[in-house]
N, CA, C and O atoms as a GROMACS GRO file, in nm:
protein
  504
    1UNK      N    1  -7.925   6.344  11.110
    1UNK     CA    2  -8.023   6.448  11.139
    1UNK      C    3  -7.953   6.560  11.216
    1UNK      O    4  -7.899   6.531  11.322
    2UNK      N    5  -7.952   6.658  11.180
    2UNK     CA    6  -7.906   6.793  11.275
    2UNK      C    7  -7.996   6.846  11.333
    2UNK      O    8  -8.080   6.910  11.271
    3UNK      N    9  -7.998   6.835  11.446
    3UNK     CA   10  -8.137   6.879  11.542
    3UNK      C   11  -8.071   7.031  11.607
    3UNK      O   12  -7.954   7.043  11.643
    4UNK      N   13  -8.178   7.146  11.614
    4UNK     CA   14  -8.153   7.233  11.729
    4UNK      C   15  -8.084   7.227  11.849
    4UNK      O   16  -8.070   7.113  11.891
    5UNK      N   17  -8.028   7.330  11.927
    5UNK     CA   18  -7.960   7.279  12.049
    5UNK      C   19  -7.995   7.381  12.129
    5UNK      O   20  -7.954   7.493  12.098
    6UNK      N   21  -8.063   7.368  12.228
    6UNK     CA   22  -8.147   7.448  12.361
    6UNK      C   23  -8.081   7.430  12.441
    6UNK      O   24  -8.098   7.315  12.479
    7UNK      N   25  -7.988   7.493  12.513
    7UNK     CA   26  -7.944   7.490  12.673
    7UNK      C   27  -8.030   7.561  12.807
    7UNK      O   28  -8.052   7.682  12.803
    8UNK      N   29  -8.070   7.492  12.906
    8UNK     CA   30  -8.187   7.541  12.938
    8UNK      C   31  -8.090   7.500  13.106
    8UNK      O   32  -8.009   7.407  13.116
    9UNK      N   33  -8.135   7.615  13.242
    9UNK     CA   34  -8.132   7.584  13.367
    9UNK      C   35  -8.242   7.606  13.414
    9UNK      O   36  -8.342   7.667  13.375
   10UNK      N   37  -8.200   7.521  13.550
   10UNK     CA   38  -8.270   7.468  13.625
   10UNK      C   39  -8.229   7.580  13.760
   10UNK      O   40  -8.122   7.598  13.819
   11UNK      N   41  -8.346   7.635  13.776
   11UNK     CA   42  -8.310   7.778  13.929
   11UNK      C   43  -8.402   7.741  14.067
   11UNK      O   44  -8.510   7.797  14.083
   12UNK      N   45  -8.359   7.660  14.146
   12UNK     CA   46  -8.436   7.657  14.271
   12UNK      C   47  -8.400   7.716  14.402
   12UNK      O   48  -8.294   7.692  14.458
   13UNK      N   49  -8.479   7.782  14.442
   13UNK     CA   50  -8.483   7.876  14.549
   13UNK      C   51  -8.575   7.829  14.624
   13UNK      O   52  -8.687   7.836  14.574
   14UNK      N   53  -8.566   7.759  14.778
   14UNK     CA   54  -8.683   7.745  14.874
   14UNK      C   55  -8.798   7.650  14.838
   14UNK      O   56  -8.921   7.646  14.851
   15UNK      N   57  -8.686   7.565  14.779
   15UNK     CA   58  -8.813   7.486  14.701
   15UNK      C   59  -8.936   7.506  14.638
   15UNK      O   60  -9.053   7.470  14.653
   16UNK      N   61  -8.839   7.606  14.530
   16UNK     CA   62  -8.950   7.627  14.432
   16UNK      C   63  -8.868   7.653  14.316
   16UNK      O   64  -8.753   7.691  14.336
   17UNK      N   65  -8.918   7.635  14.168
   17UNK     CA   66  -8.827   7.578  14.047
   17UNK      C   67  -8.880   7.761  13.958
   17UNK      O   68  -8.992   7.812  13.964
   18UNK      N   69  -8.807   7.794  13.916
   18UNK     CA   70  -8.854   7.925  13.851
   18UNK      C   71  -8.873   7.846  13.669
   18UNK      O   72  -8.802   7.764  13.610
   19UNK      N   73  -8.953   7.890  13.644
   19UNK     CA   74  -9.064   7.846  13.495
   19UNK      C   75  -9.048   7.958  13.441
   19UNK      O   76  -9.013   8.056  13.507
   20UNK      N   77  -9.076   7.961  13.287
   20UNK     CA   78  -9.149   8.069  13.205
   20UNK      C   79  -9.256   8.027  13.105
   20UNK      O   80  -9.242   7.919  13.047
   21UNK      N   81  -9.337   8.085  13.086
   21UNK     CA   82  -9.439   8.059  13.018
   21UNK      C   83  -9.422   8.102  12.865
   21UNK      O   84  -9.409   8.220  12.831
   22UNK      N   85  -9.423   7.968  12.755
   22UNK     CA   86  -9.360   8.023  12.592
   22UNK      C   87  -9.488   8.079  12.517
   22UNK      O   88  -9.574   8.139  12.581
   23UNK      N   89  -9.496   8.065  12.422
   23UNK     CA   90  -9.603   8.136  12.301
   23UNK      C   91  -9.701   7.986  12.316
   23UNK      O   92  -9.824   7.977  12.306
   24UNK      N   93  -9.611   7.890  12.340
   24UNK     CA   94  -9.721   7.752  12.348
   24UNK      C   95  -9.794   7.731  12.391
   24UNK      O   96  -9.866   7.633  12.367
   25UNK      N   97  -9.816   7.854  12.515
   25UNK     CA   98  -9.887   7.770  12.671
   25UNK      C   99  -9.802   7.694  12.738
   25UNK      O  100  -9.870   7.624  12.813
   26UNK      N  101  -9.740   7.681  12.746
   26UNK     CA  102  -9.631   7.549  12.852
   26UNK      C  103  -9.553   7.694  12.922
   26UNK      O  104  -9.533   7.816  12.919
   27UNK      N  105  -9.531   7.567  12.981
   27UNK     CA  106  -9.375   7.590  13.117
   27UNK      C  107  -9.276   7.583  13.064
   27UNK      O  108  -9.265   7.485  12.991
   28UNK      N  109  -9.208   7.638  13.068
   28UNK     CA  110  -9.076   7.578  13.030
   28UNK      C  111  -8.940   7.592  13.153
   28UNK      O  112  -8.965   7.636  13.265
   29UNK      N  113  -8.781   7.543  13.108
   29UNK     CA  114  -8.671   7.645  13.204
   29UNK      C  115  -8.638   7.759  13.136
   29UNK      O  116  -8.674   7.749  13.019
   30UNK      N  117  -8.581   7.872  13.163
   30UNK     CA  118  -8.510   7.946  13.106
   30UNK      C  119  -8.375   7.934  13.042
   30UNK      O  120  -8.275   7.922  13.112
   31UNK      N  121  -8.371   7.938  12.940
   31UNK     CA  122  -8.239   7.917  12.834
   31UNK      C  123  -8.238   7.941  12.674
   31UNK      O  124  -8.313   8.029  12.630
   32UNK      N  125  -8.163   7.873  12.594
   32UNK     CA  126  -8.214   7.892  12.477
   32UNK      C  127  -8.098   7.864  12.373
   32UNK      O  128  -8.004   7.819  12.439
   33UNK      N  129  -8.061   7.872  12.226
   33UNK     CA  130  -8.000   7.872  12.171
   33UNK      C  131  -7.868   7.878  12.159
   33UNK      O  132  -7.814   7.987  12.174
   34UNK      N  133  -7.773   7.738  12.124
   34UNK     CA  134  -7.627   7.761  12.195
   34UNK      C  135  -7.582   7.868  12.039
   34UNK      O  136  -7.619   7.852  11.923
   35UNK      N  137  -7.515   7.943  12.082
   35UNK     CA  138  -7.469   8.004  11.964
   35UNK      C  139  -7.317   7.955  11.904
   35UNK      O  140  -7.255   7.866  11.961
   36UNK      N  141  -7.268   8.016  11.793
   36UNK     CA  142  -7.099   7.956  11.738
   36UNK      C  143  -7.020   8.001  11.851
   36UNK      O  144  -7.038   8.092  11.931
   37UNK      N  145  -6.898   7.886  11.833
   37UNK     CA  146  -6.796   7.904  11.935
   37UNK      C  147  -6.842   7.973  12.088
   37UNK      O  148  -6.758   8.049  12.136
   38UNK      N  149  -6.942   7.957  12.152
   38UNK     CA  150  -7.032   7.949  12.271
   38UNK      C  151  -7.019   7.794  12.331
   38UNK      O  152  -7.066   7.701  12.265
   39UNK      N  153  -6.961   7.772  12.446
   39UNK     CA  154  -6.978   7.626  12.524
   39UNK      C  155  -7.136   7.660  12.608
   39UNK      O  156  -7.186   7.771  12.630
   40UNK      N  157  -7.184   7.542  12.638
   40UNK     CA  158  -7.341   7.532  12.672
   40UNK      C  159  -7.296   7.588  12.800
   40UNK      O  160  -7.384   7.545  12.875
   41UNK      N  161  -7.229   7.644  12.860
   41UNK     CA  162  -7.242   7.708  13.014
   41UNK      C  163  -7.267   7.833  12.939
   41UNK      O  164  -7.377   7.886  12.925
   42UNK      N  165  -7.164   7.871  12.896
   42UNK     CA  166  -7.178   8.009  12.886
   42UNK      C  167  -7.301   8.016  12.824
   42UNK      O  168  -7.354   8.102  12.895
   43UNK      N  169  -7.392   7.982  12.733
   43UNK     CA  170  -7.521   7.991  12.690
   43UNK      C  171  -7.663   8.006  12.787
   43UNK      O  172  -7.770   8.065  12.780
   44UNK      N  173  -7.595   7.916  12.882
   44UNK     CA  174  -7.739   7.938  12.966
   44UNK      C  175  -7.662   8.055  13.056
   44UNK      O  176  -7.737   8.149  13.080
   45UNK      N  177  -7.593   8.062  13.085
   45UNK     CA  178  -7.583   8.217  13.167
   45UNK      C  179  -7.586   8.331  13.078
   45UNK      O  180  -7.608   8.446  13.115
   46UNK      N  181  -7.568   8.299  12.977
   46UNK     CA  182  -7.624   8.455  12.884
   46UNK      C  183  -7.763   8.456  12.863
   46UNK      O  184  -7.827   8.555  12.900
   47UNK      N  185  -7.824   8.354  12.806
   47UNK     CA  186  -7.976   8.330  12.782
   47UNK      C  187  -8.037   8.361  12.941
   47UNK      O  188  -8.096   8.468  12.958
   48UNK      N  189  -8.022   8.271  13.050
   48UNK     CA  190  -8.097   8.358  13.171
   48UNK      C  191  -8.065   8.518  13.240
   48UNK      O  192  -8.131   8.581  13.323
   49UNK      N  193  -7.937   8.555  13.170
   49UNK     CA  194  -7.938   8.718  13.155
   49UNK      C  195  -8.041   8.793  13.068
   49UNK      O  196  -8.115   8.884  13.104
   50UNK      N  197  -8.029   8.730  12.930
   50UNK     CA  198  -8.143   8.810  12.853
   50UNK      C  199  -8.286   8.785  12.868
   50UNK      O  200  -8.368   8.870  12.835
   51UNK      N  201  -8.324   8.651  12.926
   51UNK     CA  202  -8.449   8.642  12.965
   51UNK      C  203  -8.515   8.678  13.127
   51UNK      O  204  -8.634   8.670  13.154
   52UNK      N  205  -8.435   8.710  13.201
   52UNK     CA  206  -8.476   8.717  13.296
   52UNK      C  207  -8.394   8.850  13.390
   52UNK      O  208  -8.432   8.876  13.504
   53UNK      N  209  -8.299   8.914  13.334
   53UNK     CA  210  -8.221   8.997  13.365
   53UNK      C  211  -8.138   8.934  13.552
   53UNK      O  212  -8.104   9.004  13.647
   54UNK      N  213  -8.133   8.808  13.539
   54UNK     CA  214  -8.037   8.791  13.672
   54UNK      C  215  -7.930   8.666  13.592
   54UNK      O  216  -7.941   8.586  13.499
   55UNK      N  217  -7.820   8.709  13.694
   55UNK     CA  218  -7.719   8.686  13.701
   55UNK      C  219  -7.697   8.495  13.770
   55UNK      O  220  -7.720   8.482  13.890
   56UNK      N  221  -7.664   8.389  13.705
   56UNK     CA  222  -7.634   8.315  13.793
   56UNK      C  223  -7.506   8.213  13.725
   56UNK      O  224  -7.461   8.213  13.610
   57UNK      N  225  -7.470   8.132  13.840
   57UNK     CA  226  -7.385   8.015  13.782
   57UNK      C  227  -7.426   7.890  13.757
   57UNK      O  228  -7.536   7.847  13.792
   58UNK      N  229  -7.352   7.834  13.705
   58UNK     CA  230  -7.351   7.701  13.639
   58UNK      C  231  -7.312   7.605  13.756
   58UNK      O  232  -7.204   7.634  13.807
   59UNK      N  233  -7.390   7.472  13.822
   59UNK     CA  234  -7.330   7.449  13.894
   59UNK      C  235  -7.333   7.246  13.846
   59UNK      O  236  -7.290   7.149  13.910
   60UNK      N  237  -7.390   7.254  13.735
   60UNK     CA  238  -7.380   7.097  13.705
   60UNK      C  239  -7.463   7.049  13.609
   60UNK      O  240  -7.576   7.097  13.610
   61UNK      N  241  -7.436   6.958  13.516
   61UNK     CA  242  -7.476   6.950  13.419
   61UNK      C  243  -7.595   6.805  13.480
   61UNK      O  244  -7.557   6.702  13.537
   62UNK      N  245  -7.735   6.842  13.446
   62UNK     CA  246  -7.802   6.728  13.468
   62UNK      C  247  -7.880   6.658  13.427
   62UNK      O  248  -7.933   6.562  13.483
   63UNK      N  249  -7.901   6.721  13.265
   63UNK     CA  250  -7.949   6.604  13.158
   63UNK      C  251  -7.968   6.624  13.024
   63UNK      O  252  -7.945   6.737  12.982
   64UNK      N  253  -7.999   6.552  12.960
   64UNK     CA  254  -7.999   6.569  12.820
   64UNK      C  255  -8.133   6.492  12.732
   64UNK      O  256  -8.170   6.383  12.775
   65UNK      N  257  -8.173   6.524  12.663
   65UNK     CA  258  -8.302   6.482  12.574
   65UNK      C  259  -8.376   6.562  12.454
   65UNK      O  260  -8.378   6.682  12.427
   66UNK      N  261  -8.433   6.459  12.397
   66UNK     CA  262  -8.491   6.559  12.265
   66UNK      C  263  -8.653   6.554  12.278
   66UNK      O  264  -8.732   6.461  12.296
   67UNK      N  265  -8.666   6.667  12.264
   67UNK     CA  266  -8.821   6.725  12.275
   67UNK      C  267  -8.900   6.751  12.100
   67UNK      O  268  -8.869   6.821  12.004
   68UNK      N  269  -8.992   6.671  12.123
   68UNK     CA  270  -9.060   6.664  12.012
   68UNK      C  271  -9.163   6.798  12.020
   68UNK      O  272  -9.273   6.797  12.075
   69UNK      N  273  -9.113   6.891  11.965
   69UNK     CA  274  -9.188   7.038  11.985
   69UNK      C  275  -9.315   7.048  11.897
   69UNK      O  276  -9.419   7.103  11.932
   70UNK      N  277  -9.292   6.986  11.774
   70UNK     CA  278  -9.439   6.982  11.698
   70UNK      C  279  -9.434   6.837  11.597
   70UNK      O  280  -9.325   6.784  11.620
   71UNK      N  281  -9.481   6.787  11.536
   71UNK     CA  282  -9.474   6.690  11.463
   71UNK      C  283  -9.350   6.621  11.389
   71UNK      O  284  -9.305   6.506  11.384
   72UNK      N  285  -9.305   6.791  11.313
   72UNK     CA  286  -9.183   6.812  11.209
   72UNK      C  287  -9.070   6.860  11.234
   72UNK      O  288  -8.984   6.852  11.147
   73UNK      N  289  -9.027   6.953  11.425
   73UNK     CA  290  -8.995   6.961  11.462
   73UNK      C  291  -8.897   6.930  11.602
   73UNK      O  292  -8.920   7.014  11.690
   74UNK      N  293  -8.821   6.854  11.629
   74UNK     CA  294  -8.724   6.811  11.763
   74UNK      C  295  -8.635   6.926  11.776
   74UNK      O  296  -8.622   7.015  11.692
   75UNK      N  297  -8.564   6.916  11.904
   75UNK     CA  298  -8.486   6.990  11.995
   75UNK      C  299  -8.454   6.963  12.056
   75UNK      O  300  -8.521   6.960  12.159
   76UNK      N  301  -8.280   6.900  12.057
   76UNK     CA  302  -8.149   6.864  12.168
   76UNK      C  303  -8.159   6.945  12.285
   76UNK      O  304  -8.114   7.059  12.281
   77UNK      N  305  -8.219   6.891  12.406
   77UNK     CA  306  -8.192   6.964  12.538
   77UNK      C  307  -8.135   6.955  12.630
   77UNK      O  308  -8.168   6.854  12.691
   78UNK      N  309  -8.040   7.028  12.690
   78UNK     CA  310  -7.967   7.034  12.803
   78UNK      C  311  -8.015   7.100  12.929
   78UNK      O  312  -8.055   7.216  12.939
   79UNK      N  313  -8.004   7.009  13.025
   79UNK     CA  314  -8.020   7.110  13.163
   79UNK      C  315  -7.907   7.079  13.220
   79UNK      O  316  -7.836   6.979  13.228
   80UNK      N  317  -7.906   7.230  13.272
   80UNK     CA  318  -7.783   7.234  13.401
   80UNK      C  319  -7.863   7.292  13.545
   80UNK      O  320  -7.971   7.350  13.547
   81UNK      N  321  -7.801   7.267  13.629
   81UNK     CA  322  -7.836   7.310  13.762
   81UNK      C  323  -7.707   7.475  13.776
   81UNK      O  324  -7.587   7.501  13.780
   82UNK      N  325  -7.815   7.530  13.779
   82UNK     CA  326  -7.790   7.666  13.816
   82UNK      C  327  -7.837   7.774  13.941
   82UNK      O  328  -7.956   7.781  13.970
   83UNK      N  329  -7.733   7.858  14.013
   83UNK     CA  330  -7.720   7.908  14.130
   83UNK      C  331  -7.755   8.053  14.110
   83UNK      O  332  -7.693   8.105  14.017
   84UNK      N  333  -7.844   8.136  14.177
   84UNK     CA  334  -7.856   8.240  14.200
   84UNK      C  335  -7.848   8.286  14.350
   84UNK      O  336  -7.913   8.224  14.434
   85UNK      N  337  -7.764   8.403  14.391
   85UNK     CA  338  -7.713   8.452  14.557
   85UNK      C  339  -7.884   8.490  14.561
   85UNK      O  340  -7.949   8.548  14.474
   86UNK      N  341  -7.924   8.444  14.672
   86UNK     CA  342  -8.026   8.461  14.760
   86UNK      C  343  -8.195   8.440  14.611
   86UNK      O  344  -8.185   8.376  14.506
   87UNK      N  345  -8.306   8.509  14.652
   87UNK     CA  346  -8.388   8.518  14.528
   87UNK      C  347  -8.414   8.617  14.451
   87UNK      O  348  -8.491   8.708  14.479
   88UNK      N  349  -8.343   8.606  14.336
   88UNK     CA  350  -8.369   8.723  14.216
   88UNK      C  351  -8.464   8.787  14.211
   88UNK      O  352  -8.574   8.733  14.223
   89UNK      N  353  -8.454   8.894  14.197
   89UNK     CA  354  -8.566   8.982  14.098
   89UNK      C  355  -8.573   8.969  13.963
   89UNK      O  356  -8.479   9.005  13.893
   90UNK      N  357  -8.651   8.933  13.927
   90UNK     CA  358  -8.715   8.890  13.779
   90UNK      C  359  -8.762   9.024  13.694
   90UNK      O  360  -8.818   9.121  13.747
   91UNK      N  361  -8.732   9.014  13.561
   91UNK     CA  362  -8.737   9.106  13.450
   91UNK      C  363  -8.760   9.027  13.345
   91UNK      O  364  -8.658   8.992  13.286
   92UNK      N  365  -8.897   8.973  13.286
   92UNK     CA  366  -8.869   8.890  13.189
   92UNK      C  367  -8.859   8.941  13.072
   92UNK      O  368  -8.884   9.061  13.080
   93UNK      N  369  -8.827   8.897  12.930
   93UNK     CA  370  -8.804   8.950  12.822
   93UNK      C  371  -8.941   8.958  12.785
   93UNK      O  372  -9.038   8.929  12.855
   94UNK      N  373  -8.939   9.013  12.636
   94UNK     CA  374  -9.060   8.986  12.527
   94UNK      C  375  -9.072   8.827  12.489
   94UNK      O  376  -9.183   8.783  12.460
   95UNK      N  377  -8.993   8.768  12.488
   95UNK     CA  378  -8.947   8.585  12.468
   95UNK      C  379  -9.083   8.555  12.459
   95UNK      O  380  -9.148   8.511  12.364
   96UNK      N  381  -9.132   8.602  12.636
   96UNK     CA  382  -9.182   8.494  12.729
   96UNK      C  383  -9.317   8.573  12.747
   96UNK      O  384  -9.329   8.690  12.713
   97UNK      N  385  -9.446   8.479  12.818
   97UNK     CA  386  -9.579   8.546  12.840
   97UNK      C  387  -9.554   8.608  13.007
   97UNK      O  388  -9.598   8.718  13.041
   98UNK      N  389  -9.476   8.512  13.103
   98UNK     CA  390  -9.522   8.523  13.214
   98UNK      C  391  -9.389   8.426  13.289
   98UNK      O  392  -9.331   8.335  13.231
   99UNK      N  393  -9.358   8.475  13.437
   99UNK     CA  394  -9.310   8.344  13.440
   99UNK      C  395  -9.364   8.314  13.629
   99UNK      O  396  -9.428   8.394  13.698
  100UNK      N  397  -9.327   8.218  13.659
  100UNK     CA  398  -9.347   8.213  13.818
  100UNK      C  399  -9.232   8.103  13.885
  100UNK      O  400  -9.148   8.034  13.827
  101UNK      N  401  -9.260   8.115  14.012
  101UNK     CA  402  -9.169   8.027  14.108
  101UNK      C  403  -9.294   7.944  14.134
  101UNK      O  404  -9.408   7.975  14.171
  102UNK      N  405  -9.222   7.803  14.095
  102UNK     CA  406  -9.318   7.692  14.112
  102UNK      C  407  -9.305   7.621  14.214
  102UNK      O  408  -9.189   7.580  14.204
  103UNK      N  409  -9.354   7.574  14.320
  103UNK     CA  410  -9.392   7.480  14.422
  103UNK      C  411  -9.353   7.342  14.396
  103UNK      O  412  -9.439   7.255  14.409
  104UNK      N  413  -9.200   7.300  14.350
  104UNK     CA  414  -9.173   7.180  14.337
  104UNK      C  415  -9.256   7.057  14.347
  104UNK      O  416  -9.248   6.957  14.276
  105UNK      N  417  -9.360   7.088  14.474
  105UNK     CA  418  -9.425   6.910  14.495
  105UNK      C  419  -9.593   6.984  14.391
  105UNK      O  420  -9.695   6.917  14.405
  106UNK      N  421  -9.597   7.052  14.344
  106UNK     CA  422  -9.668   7.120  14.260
  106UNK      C  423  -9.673   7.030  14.073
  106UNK      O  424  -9.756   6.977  14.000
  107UNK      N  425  -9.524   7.064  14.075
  107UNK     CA  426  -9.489   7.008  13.910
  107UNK      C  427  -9.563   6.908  13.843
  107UNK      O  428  -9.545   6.909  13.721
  108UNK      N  429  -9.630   6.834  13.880
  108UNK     CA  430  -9.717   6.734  13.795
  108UNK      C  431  -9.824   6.714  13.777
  108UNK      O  432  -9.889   6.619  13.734
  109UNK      N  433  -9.869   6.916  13.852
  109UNK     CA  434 -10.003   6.955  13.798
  109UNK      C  435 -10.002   7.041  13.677
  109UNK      O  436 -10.110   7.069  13.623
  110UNK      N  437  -9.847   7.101  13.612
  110UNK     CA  438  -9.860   7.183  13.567
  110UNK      C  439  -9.838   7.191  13.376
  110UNK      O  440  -9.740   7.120  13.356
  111UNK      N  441  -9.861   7.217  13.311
  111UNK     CA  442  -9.858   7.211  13.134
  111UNK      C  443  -9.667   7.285  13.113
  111UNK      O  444  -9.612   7.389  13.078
  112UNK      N  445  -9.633   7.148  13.163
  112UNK     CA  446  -9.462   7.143  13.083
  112UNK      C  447  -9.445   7.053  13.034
  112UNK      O  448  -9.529   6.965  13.052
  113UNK      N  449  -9.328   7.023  12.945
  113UNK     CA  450  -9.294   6.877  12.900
  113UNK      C  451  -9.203   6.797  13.016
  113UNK      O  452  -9.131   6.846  13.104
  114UNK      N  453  -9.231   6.659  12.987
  114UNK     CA  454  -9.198   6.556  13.038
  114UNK      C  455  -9.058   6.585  13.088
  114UNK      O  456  -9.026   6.605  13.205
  115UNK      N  457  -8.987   6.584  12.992
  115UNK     CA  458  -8.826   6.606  12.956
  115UNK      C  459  -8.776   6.726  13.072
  115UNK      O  460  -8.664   6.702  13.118
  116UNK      N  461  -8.834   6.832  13.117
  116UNK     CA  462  -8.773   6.916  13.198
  116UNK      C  463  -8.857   6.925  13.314
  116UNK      O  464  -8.835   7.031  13.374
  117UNK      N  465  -8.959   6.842  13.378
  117UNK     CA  466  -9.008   6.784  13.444
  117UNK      C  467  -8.911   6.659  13.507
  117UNK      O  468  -8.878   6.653  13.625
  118UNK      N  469  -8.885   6.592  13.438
  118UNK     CA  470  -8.729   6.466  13.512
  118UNK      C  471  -8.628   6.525  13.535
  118UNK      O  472  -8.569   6.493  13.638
  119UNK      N  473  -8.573   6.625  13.456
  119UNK     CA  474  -8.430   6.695  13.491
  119UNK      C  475  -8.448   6.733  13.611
  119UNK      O  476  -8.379   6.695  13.705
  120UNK      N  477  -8.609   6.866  13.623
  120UNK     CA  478  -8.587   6.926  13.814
  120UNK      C  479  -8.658   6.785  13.907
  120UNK      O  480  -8.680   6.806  14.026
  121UNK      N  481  -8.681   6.689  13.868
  121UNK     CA  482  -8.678   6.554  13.968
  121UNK      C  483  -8.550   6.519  14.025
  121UNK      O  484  -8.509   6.529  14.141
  122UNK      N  485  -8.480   6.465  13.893
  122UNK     CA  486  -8.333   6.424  13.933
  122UNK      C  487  -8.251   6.554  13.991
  122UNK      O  488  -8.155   6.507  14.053
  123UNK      N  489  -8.248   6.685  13.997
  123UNK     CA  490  -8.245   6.742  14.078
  123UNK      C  491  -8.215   6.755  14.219
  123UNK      O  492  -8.113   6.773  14.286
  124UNK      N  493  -8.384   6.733  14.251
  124UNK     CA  494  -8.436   6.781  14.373
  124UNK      C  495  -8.420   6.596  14.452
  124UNK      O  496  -8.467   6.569  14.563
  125UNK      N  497  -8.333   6.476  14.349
  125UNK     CA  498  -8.372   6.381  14.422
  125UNK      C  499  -8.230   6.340  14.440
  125UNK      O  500  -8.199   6.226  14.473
  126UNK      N  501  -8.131   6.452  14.416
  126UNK     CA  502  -7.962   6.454  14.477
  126UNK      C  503  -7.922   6.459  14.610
  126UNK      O  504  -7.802   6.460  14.638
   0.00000   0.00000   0.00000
């Protein structure tokens, strides 16, 4: 099976996890599509440039899983833990509806998937 490949980070500031809101209704992280000859770092620091217009680093790779997006559809996901100097100013793309800084002890009130819900656990439980 050749499944999609989503590289997605993980941005916490003050204990709070930055989200974007997709066409689905959900939460999601910010990231997206590894492209050719692209390694998954460089993907999520270009993807949270184009979606969010800030700048950050890569600081650790912290999980992997496939997301059952619709019935007929899966998607290979990666999170990394990623660093931004102090808290960004946000610019989101057209991508996205909306996005916010989420209240970490918040997360398991909110419409995301499972899968990037455990990544900012294992996280925040380093």
């Amino acid at each position: 099976m050749n499944l999609p490949i989503s590289i997605k980070g993980i941005i916490i500031y003050d204990n709070k996890v930055l989200l974007l809101k997709n066409e689905r209704n959900e939460w999601e992280l910010p990231g997206g599509r590894l492209e050719p000859d692209e390694t998954p770092e460089q993907c999520v620091i270009r993807e949270i440039k184009e979606e969010l217009n800030i700048f950050c680093s890569v600081k650790k790779l912290v999980d992997v899983w496939v997301y059952k997006v619709f019935s007929d559809r899966n998607v290979f996901i990666v999170t990394y833990l990623c660093e931004c100097l102090g808290r960004p100013q946000i610019v989101i793309s057209d991508e996205h509806m909306d996005y916010k800084w989420l209240d970490i002890s918040k997360m398991e009130s909110i419409h995301m998937p499972y899968g990037y819900k455990r990544s900012i656990s294992k996280v925040i439980s380093w």
